[in-house]
N, C-alpha and C positions, 0 to 999 in steps of 0.2 A: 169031580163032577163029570158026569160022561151027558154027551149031550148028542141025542139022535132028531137029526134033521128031512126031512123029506117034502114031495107035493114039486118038485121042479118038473118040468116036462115042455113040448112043444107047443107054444101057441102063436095064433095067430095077431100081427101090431094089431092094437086098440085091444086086446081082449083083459083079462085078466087071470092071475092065477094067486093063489093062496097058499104061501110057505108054511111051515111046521117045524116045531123045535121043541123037543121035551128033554127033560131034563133029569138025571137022574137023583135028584132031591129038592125041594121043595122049591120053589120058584121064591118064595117069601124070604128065604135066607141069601139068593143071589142079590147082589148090589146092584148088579147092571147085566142086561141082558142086550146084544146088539146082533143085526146082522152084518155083514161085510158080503160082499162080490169080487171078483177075480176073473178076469178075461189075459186068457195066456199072453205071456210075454209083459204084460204089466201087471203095477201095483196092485194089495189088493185095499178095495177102498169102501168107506163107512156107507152103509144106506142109512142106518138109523138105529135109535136105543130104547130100551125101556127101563126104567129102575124100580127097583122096587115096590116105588112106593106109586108106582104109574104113571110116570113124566114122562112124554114120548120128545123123542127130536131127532128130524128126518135131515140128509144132505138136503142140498139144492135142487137135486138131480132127480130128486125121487116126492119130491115136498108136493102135496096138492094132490098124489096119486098113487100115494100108499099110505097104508097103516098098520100100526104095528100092537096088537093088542096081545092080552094074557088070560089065561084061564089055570086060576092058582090049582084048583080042584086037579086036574091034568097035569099041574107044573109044564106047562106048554105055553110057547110065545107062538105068535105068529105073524107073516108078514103077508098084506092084502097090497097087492098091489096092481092097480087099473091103468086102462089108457096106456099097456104094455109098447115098446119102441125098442127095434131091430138093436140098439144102443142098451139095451137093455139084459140082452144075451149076456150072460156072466157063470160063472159056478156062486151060488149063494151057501155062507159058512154063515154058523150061528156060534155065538161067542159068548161067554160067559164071565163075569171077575166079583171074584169074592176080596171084598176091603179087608177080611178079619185075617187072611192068610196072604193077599198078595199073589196070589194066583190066579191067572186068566187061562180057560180052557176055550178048544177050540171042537167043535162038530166037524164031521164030514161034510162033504160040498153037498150042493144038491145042483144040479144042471139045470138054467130056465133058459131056453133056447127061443128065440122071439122072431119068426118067420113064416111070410105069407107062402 
């Protein structure tokens, strides 16, 4: 599964911006779709999932002011996320795992840089 991610850029705290993750086969046969962030020098760490069958579940960090929805038709996730915070600057990867093989793929970063 190749998974192209994009929509990171520079915004301003409080704004919002909206990630992009397509996939290179159907979105309906991945298990679980997630994104992840990474800010140098540390872990990289969960924001939130979607499965399948369209369960969403967000960290702590990010609960109340994002959302992660799908558009099967696109095989595309996305990740809405408002009320942006300086805290928020990370590289965002988009993640992929198939149950049937055991295999988790990983996207390119996307940069969302969060500064007045």
């Amino acid at each position: 599964v190749q998974l192209q991610a994009c929509g990171g850029g520079l915004v301003q705290p409080g704004g919002s911006l909206r990630l992009s993750c397509t996939a290179s086969r159907s979105i309906l046969s991945i298990n679980v779709m997630a994104w992840y962030r990474q800010v140098p020098g540390k872990q990289r760490e969960l924001v939130g999932t979607i499965t399948s069958g369209g369960t969403t579940n967000y960290a702590d960090s990010v609960k109340g002011r994002s959302a992660i929805s799908s558009d099967n038709a696109k095989n595309t996730v996305y990740l809405q996320m408002n009320s942006l915070k300086p805290s928020d600057t990370a590289v965002y990867y988009c993640y992929a795992y198939l149950r049937s093989t055991g295999q988790a793929y990983w996207g390119q970063g996307t940069l969302v840089t969060v500064s007045s």
